[in-house]
BAVEX-417260 format. One line per 5 residues: their letters; for each residue x, y, z of C-alpha. Coordinates in pm, 1 decimal, decimal comma. Each point is the difference from the previous one (the first is absolute). Example, Ala and Ser with C-alpha at 12.3 -4.5 7.8 and 13.67 -1.06 7.14 Angstrom:
as> 1230,0:-450,0:780,0; 137,0:344,0:-66,0;
This chain:
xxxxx> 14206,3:-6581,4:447,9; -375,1:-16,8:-48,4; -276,6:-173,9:208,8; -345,3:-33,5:37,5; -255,8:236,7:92,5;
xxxxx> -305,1:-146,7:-13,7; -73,1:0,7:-358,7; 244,0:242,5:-55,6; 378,7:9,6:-17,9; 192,2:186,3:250,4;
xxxxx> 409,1:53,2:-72,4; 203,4:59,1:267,7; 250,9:349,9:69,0; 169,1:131,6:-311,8; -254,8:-221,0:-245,0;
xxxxx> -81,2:289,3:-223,9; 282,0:72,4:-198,7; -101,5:371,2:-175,6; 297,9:234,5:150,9; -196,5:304,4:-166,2;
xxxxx> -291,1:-77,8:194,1; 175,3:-132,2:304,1; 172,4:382,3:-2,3; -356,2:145,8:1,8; -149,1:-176,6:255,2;
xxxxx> 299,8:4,0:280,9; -2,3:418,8:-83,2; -383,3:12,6:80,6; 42,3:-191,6:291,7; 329,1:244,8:131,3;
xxxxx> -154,7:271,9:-80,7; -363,9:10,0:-95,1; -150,7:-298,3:254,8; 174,2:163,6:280,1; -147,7:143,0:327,9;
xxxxx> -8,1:289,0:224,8; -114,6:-170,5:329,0; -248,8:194,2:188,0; -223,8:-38,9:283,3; -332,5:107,2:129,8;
xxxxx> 120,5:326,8:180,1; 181,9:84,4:-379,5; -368,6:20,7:-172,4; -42,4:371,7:124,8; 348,2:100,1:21,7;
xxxxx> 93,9:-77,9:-368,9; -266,9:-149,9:-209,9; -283,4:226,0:-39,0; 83,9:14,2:-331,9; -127,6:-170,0:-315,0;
xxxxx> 42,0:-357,1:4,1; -134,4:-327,5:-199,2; -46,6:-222,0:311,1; -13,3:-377,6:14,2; -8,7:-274,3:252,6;
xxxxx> 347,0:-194,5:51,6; -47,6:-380,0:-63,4; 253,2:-206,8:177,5; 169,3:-191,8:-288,9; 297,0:6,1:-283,2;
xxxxx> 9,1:276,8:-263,8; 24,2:-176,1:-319,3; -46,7:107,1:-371,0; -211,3:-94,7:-298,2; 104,4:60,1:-306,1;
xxxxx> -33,9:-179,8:-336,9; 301,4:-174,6:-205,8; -143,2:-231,7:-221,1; -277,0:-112,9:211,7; -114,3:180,2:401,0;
xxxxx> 202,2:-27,3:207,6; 102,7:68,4:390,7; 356,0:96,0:56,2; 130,1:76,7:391,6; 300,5:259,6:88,7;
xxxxx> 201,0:-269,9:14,3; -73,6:-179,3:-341,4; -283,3:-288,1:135,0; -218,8:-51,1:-271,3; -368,2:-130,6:8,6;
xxxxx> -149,6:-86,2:-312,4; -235,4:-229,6:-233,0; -394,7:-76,5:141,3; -11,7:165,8:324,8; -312,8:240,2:81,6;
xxxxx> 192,9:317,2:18,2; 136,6:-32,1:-333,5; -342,7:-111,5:-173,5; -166,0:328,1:138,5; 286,7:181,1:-186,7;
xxxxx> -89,0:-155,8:-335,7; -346,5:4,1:29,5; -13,6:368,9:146,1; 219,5:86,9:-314,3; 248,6:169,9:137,6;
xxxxx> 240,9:208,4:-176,3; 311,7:-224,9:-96,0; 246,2:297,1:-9,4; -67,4:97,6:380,9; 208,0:-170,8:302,5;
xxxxx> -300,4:55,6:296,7; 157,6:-22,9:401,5; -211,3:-208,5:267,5; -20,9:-151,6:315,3; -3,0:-401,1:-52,9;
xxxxx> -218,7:-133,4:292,2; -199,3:-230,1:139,7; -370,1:103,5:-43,5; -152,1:88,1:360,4; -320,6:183,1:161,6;
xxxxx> 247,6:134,2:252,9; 335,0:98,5:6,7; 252,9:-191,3:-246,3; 307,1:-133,6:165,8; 322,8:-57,3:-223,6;
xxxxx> 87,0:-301,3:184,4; -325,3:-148,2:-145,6; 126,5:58,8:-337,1; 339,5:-180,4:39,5; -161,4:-309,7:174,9;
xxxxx> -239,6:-28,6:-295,7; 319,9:-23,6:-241,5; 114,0:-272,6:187,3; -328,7:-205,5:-119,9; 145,8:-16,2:-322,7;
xxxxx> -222,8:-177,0:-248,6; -265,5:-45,0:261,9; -73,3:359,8:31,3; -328,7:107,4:-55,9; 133,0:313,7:-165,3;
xxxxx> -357,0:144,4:-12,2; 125,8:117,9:326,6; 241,6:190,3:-165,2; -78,6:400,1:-57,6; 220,2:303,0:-179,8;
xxxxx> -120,2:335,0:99,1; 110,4:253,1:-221,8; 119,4:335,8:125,9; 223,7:149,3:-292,4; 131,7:4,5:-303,3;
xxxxx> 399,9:-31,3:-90,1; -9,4:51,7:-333,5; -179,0:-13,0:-333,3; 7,6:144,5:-324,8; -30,0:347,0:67,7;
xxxxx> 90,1:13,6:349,8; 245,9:-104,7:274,5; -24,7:25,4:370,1; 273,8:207,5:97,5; -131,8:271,6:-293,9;
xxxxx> -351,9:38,5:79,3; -209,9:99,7:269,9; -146,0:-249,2:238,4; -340,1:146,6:-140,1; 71,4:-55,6:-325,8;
xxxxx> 114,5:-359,1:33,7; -332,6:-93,0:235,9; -237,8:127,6:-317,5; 145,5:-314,9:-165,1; -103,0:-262,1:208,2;
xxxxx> -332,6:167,6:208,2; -182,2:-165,8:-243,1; 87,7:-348,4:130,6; -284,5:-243,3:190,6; 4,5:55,8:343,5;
xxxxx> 8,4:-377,7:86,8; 60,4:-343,9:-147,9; 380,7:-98,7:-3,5; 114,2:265,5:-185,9; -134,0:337,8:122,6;
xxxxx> 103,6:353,5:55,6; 58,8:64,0:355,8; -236,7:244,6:181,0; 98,0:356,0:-23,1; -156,2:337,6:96,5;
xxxxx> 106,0:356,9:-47,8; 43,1:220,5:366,2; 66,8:348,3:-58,2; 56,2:61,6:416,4; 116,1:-151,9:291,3;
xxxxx> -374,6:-68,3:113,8; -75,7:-213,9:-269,4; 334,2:-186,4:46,3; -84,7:-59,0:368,3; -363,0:-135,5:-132,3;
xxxxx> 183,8:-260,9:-262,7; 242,4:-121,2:296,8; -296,9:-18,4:220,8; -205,9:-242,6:-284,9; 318,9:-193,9:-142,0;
xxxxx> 222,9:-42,3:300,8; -197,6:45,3:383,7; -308,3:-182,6:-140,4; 105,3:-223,2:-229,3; 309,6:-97,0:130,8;
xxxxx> 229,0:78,6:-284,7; 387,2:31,1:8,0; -24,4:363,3:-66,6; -37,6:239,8:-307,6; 167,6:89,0:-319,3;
xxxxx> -42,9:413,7:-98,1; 169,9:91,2:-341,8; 69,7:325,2:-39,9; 89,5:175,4:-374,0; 337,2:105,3:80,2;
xxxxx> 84,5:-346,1:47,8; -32,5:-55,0:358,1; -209,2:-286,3:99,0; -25,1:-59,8:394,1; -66,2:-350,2:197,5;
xxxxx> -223,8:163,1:290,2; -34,9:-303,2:269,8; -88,5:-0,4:343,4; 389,6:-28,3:210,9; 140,0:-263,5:147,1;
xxxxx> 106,4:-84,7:358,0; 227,9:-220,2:127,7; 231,0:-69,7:265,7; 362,1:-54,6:-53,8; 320,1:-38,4:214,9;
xxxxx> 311,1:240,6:-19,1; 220,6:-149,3:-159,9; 276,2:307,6:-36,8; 26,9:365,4:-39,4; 243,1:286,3:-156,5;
xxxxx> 67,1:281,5:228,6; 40,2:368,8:-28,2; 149,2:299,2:205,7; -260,3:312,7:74,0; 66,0:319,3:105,0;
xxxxx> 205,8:7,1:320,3; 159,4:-300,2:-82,2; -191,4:-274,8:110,9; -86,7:-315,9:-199,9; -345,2:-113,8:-79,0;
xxxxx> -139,0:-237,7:-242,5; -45,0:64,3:-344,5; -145,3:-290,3:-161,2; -71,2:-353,7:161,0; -53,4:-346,1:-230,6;
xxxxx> -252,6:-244,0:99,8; -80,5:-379,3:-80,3; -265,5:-240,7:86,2; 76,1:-376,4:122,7; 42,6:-247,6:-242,8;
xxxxx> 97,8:-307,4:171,5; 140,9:-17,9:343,5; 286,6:179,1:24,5; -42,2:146,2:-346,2; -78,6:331,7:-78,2;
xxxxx> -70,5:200,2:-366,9; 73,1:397,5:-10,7; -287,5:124,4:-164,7; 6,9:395,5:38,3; 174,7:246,7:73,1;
xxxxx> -164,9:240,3:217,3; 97,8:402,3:15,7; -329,3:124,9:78,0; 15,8:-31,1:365,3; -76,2:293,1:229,3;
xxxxx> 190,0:311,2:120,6; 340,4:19,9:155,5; -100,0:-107,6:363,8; -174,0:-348,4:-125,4; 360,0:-26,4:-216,8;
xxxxx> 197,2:77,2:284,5; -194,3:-224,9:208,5; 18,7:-289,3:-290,4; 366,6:63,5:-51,5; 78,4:-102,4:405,8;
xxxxx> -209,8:-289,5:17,7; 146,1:-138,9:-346,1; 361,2:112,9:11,9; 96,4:-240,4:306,7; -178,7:-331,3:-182,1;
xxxxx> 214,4:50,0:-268,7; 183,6:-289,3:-178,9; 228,2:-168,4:-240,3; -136,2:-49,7:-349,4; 181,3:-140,5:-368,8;
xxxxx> -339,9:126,3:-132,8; 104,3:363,4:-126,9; -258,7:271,1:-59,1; -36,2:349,1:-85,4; -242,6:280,9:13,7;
xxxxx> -124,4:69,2:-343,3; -80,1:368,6:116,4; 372,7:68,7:200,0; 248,8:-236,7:-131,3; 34,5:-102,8:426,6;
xxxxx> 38,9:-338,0:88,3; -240,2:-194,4:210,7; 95,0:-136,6:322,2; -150,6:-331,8:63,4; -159,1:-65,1:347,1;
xxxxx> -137,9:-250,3:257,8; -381,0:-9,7:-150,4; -161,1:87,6:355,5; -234,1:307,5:-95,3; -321,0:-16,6:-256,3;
xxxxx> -157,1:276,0:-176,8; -311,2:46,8:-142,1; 29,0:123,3:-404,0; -215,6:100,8:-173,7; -2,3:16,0:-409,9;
xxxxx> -214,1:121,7:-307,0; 66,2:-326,5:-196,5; 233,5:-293,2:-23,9; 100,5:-159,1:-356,4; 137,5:-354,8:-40,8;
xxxxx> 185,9:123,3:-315,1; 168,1:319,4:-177,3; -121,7:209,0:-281,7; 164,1:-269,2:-231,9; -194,5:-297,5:117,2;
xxxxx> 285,1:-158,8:202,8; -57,4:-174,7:345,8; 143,2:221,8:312,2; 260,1:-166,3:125,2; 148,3:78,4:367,7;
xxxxx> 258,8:-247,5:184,0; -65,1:-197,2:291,6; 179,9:77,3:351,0; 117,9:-278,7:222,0; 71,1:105,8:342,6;
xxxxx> 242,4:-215,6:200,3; 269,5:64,5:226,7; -76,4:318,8:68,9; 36,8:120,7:-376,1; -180,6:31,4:-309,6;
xxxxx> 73,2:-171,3:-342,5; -198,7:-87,8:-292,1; -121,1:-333,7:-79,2; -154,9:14,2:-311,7; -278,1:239,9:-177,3;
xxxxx> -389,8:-5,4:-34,6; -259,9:153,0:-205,5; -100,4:301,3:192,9; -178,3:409,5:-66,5; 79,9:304,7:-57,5;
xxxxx> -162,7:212,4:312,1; -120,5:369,3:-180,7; 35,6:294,6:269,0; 21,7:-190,2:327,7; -65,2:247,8:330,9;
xxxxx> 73,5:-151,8:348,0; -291,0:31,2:236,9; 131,2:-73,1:324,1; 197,3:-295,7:157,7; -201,0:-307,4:141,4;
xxxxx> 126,9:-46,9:357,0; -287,4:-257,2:18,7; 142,3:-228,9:-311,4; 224,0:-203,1:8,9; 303,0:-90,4:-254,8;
xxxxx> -186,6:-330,9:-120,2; -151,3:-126,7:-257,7; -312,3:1,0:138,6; 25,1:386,1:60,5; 233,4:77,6:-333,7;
xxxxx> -56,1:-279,3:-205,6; 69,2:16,3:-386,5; -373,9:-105,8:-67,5; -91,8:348,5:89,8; 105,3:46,7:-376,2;
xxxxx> -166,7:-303,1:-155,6; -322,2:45,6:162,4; 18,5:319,9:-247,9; 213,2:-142,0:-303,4; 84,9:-344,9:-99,5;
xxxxx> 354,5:-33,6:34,0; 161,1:-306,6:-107,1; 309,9:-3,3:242,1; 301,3:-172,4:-133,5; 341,9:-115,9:167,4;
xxxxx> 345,4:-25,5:-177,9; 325,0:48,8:166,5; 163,0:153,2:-324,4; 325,5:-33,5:-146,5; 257,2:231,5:110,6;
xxxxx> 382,3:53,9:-154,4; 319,9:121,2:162,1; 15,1:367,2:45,5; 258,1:206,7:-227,4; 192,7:295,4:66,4;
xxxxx> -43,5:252,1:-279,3; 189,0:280,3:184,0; 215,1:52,1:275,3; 201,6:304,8:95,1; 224,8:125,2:297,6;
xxxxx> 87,6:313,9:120,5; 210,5:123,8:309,3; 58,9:309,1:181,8; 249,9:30,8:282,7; -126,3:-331,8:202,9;
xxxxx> -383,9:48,5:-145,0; -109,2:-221,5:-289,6; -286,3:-20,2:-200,6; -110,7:-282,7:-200,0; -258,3:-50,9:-316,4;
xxxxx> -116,7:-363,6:-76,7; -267,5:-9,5:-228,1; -106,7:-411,4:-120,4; -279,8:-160,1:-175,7; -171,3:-267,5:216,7;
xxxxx> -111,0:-236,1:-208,9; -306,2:-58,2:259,2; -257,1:180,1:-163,4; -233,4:-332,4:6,9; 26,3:-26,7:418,8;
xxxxx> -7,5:392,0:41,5; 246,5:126,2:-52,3; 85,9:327,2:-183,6; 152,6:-36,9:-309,1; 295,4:253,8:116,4;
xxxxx> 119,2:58,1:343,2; 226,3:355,5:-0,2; 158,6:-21,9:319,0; 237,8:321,7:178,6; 217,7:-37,1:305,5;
xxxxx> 152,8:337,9:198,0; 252,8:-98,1:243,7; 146,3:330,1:228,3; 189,1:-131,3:312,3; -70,1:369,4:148,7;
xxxxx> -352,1:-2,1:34,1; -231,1:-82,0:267,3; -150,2:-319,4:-278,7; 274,8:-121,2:-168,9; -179,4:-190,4:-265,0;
xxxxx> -257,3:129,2:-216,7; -176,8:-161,4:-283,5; -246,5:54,5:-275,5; -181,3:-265,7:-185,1; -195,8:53,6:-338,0;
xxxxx> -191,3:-197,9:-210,8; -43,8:-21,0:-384,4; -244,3:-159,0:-265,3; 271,7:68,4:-275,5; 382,8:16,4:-67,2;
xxxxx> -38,6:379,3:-131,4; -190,5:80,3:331,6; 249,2:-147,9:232,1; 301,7:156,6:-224,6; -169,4:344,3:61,7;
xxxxx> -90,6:-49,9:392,6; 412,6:-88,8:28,6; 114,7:310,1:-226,8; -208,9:222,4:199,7; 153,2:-170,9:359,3;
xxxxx> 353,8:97,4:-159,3; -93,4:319,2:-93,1; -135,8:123,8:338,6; 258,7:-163,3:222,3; 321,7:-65,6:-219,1;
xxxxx> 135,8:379,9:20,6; 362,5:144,0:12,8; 265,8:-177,6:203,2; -170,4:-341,2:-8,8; 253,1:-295,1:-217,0;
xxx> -150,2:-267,8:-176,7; 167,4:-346,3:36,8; 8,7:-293,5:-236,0;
């Protein structure tokens, strides 16, 4: 579907149709466009070393590339084309026809750029003044003699350094630092004084870091995995943490491991293990495999962060579900646009916060990013039992259910593997395991390995 832009015409996702070029651009943006998040104190630590360093604008990576005529192409197959300024700079700077260039779509500004700037000016539509409009180049993804992923950052920056350095097509400003002194002097000009989002530093083995100042905010406890230490006592390995939505609505948005020695864990684990509650939201540690235990949101934290992205290396919105708590017990109610938090470290608890939104409210986030929140209940089917297997020994039995849930669009996991122990002679009768899968061939091989450590000689299997 195609609209107006001003003069120009602007199709909607999936408009450009080339799958060979479609391939090329969604592999430069996995692998080429993506960052190593850094911060401030990472400038001496790791990047006194030769860098082409540019100022991050706040706006959309798109492409422009010529098929027939100049056009602009986004990761997700938008199209801008026909008389727009961008695109008569291109023709009139002559640019070469066989090379696809990357840039930053923006709104043109004497201070910082803000992406939600850009995405209220394509809601203008035809009255857009699209001189507003700007593309700042920063690379090249391909041409006739050259791709991205083969050459050296170097290499493909000779190409377009020859670019104006303003109008609506320009090359974006870029210096060379050699040491971490000179670094610290470009974050001092681009981000502390001008108030930029941060900085872009290519390197030519084909690491390019996002150095921005961190970010702080406060967030409520919203569950934790636990862990035993040496001498046997548990402690808290890992806690997750969400921000207030809506009253009485809550979005995980990080989970935390970074959190001090074992005291401050032991500490955590006795203030958080008696608030904890009943929850059909199911979630595991990425790190452990160990399932979170939901809890009474009573204690905030202050996390900090060295960046938070609104969407993934292939251009898709991050998408986390939203918690209802009522009766005591969590559930989820739907899902939102949310981030992706990059290395979050908790501080310290705020005993003088409170678990509100005024305290941890979500627009913490959007003062930073412009998240378009969205609410949808989601379709869910009837769960199915794709194995099931019994075993007994003497009066002990042991039981293997594994089922797909059919839920993945409210939470869910796609695969629940689920082990029960039952021994009438010990102290805890009872003992169960739960683990989660994304896949069928993940939750087949979590089951054969339960069987083979705990199905051994002398136990019967029933049908």
């Amino acid at each position: 579907m195609t609209s107006r832009l001003g003069k120009a015409t602007y199709g909607s996702i999936g408009s450009y149709s080339n799958s060979e070029i479609i391939q090329l651009l969604s592999s430069y943006r996995k692998t080429v466009a993506s960052y190593i998040p850094a911060g401030p104190e990472d400038i001496d630590r790791k990047l006194g070393i030769p860098l082409l360093v540019s100022p991050k604008l706040d706006g959309e990576l798109w492409y422009l590339l010529h098929d027939e005529s100049w056009m602009l192409i986004a990761p997700n197959g938008r199209t801008i084309q026909g008389d727009i300024e961008i695109l008569n700079d291109a023709k009139s700077l002559k640019l070469d026809t066989s090379t696809i260039y990357a840039g930053e779509l923006h709104i043109k500004s004497e201070t910082r750029t803000r992406i939600g700037d850009l995405a209220k000016a394509f809601g203008e539509g035809d009255k857009l003044d699209t001189k507003k409009l700007v593309l700042g180049i920063f690379d090249v993804v391909s041409s006739s003699d050259l791709t991205a992923a083969g050459s050296a950052y170097s290499i493909r920056f000779d190409r377009i350094k020859g670019l104006p350095q303003q109008g609506n097509l320009f090359l974006v400003p870029t210096e060379k630092t050699t040491n971490s002194e000179l670094l610290h002097s470009q974050f001092e000009k681009w981000v502390i004084e001008k108030q930029l989002e941060g900085l872009v530093a290519r390197s030519d083995d084909a690491r390019t870091y996002k150095i921005k100042p961190n970010v702080d905010f406060d967030a409520a406890i919203l569950g934790f995995t636990e862990k035993r230490i040496e001498g046997g006592e548990f402690v808290v390995r890992t806690v997750l943490v969400g921000l207030q939505i809506e009253p009485d609505t809550w979005v995980p948005v990080a989970a935390v491991g970074n959190i001090g020695d074992d005291d401050f864990r032991k500490e955590l684990y006795q203030s958080l293990k008696p608030a904890v509650i009943h929850s059909t939201y199911r979630k595991t540690s990425e790190s452990s495999g160990v399932m979170y235990q939901f809890v009474q949101p009573r204690l905030v934290a202050e996390v900090k962060a060295l960046d938070l992205q609104s969407e993934d290396a292939s251009g898709q919105k991050i998408k986390d579900p939203k918690l209802g708590l009522k009766d005591g017990a969590w559930r989820v109610i739907g899902w939102t646009n949310s981030v992706a938090v990059h290395n979050p470290k908790l501080i310290r608890l705020r005993p003088d916060k409170s678990v509100s939104i005024d305290d941890v409210g979500w627009d913490q986030l959007t003062r930073i990013l412009p998240i378009e929140t969205s609410s949808s209940a989601g379709a869910s089917g009837k769960s199915e039992v794709i194995v099931r297997r019994v075993w007994t020994k003497d009066d002990s039995v042991r039981k293997l259910v594994v089922w797909k849930t059919n839920k993945e669009s409210i939470g869910f996991s796609s695969y629940v593997v689920h082990w029960t122990d039952y021994s009438p002679g010990r102290k805890a009768p009872l003992a169960r395991e739960v683990r989660l899968a994304p896949d069928e061939k993940t939750a087949r091989k979590i089951a054969d390995d339960m069987i083979a450590e705990n199905i051994k000689k002398g136990w019967a299997e029933i049908s």
